[in-house]
Each structure stands twice: as structure tokens, then as C-alpha cells.
C-alpha positions in Angstrom: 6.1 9.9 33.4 9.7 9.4 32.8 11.7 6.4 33.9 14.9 4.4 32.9 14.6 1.0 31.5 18.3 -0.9 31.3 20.3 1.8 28.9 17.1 3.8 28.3 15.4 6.7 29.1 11.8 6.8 28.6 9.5 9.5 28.8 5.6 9.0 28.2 3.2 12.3 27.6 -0.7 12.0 28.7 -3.6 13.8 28.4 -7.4 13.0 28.8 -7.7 15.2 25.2 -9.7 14.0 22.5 -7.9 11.5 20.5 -5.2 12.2 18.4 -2.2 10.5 17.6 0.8 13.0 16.1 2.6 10.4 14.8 -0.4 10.5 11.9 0.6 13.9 10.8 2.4 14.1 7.2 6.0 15.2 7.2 6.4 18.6 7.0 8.2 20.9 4.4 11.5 21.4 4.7 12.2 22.3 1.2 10.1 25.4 0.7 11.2 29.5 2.0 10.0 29.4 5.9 7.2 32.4 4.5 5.6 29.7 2.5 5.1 26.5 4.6 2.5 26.0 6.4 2.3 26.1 10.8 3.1 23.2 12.7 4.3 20.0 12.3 8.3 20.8 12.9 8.0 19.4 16.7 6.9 16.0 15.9 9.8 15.9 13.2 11.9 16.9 15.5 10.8 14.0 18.3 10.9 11.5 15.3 14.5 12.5 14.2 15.6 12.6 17.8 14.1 9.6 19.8 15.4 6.2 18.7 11.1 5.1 19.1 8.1 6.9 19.1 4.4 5.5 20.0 1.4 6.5 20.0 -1.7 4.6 21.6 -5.3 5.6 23.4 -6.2 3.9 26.1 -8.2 4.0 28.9 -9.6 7.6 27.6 -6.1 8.8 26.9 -3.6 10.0 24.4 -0.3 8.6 25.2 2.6 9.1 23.2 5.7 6.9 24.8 9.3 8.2 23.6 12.4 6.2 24.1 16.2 7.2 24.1 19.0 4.4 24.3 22.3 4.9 25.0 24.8 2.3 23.8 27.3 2.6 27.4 26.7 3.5 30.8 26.5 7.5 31.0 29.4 9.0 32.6 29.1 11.7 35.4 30.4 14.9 34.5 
């Protein structure tokens, strides 16, 4: 689902999966050599450092995870 709200864009992601909320992952490495971190973990980063909010709830026998993007002025066509 995606949909403005105002100066905001927001997007929400859904699945009938069994629950999980990403936002309860630990931050990942970014210190250590690439070779020695672990898999995974790098998108959610990337969402949290990205997005201006970032949900998670389960309802209704479904992960949702609701991201929001605000804009301070009215975008301007190209």
C-alpha cells in the first residue's frame, strides 16, 4: 500500500507470514571487514536510516511494517 498523507509519503508492507517484527533485530556490524560479519541485517538499517518512522505491528493475522517519508515543501516537478 502506498499513499500520501499531507507532505508524506507512506508506504506499508504485508504479509500473512508468521510473525515477526524487523524492527527487533540488533543493529548490525558496521565496524568489522565485510568477510567477518555476519548475513543480514543491512536492509532494516538502511530503512531505519532512511525513513523519518518505521512501525511494526500484527494484526488481524498479519505482519505490517508502515514506513513514512516527510518532506518539509511541496515537491517540485522536474
Amino acid at each position: 500500500e502506498l499513499r500520501c498523507e499531507g507532505q508524506s509519503v507512506v508506504a506499508v508492507v504485508r504479509d500473512q507470514a508468521a510473525a515477526y517484527d524487523p524492527l527487533s533485530a540488533p543493529e548490525p556490524d558496521l565496524e568489522s571487514d565485510l568477510d567477518d560479519r555476519p548475513i543480514g541485517g543491512l536492509g532494516i538499517h538502511l530503512v531505519r536510516e532512511l525513513m523519518d518512522e518505521v512501525s511494526y505491528e500484527r494484526a488481524d493475522g498479519e505482519n505490517r511494517v508502515t514506513f513514512r517519508k516527510t518532506w518539509d515543501s511541496d515537491p517540485q516537478p522536474d
